[in-house]
VOGU-3710 file (C-alpha; in Angstrom, 3 decimals, decimal comma):
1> xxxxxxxxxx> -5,543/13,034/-5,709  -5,546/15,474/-2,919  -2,701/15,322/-0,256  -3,808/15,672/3,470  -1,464/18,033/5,940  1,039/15,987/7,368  1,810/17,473/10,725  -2,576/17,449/11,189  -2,692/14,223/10,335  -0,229/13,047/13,163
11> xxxxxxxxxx> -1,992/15,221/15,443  -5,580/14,055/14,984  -4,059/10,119/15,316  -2,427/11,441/18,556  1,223/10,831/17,412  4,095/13,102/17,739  6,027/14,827/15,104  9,118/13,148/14,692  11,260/14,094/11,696  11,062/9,980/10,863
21> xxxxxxxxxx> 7,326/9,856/11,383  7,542/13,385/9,000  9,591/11,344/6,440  7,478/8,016/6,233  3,990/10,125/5,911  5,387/12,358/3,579  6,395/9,400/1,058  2,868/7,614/1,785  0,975/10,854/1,114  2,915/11,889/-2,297
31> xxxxxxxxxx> 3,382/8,264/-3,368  1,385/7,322/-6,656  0,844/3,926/-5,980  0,803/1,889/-2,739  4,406/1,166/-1,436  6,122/-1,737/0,320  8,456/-0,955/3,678  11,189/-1,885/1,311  9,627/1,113/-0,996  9,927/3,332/1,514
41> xxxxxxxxxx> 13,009/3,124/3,486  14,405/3,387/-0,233  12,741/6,692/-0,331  13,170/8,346/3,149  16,704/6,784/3,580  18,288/10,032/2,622  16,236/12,129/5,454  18,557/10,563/8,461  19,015/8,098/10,564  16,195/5,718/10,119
51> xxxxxxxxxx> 16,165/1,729/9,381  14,102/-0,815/8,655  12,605/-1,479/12,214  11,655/1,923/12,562  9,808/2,185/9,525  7,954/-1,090/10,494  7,549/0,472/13,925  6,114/3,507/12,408  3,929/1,887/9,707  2,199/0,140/12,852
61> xxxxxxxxxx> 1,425/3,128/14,631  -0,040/4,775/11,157  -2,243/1,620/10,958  -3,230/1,477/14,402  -4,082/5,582/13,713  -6,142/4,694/11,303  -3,768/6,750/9,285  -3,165/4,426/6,230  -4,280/1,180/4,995  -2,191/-2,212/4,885
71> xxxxxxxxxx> -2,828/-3,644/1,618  -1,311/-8,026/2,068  -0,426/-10,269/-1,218  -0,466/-13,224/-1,770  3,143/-13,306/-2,108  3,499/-12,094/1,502  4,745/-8,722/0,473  2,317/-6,503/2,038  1,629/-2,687/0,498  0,468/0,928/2,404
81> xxxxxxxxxx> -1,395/3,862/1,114  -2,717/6,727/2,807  -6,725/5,732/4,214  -7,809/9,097/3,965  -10,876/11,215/2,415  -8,443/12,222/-0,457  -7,951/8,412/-0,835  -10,780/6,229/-0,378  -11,300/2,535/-0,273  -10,651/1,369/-3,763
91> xxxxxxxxxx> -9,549/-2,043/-5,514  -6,045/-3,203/-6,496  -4,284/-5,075/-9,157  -1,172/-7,217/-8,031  1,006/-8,466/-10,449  2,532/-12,206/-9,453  5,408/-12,075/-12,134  6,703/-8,468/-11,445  5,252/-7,922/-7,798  3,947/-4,213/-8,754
101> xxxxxxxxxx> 0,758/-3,366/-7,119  -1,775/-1,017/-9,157  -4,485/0,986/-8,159  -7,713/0,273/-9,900  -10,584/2,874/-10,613  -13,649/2,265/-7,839  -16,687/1,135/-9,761  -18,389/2,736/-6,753  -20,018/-0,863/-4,942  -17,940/-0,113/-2,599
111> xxxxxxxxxx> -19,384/2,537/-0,778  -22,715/0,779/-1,551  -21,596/-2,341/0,304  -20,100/-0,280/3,484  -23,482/1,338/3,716  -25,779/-1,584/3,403  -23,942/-3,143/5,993  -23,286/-0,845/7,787  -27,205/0,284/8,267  -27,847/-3,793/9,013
121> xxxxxxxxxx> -25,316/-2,384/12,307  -22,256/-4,233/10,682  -18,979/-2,884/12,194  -17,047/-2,861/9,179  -13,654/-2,337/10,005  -11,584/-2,676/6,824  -12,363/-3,035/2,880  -9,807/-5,098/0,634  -10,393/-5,783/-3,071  -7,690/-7,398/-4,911
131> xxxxxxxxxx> -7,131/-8,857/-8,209  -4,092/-11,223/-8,543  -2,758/-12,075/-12,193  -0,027/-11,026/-15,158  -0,191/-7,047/-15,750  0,105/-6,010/-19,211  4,537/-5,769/-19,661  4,491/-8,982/-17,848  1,773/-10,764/-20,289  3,480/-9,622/-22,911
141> xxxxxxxxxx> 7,302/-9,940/-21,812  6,104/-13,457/-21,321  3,996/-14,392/-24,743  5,121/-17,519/-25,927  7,239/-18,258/-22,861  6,451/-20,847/-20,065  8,854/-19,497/-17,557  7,659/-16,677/-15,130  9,685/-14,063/-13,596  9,672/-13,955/-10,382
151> xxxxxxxxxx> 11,600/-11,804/-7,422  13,182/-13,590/-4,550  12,411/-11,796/-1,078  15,346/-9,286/-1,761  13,944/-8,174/-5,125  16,426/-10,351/-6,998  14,917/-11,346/-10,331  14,671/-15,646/-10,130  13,443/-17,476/-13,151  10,874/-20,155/-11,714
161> x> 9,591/-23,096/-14,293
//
């Protein structure tokens, strides 16, 4: 994947170069896979004074940009990747034992649907495909087993029946 130019990418959503807004773009746009808040802080914690409420505060204004995408599970940890041309709308796989979130290949209906409803003047604001199931390590961690793994809300790991 491509990486868009950081500081251009602030400009064009009208937001000002701050060294934190710097820091959280700059771990969205070399990230691999979507990341959680949680991912993030962890990885821009080392470029200065910044805390949790600022990267919420700053994921908000790169949403409301139109800068990345907010990507919700059903375990109410919500994910963030980049929205951009290098990065288009694609579907994910989220794991329910080991929370991980995946990136999927497109199999290119996507684009197909925007466009058809888009030419029936739909305003299609957002596009969110996600699987929910066991990824591979956790299937086969878990083979014979009836417990799941689990994470509590600080990424503890909890054993649920």
């Amino acid at each position: 994947m491509g990486h868009c130019d950081i500081h251009a990418t602030l400009e064009r959503a009208g937001l000002s170069k701050t060294s934190q807004r710097v820091a959280v773009l700059t771990a969205l746009v070399h990230a691999e896979t979507p990341l959680s808040a949680r991912d993030i802080l962890e990885r821009v914690s080392g470029e200065g004074r910044i805390n949790r409420v600022t990267v919420y505060r700053i994921l908000a204004s790169f949403k409301a940009g139109g800068i990345i995408r907010e990507l919700a599970t059903d375990h109410g940890e919500n994910f963030f990747e980049m929205a951009c041309r290098h990065n288009p709308a694609h579907p994910h796989f989220y794991c329910r034992s080991c929370r991980s979130l995946a990136c999927l290949p497109s199999a290119g209906n996507q684009e197909r649907w925007i466009r058809e409803y888009r030419e029936a003047d739909e305003a299609i604001e957002t596009v969110a495909i996600h699987f929910t199931g066991l990824c591979r390590r956790c299937r086969s961690e878990n083979a014979g087993h009836p417990v799941r793994r689990l994470r509590g809300p600080r990424g503890d790991r909890r054993v649920s029946p």
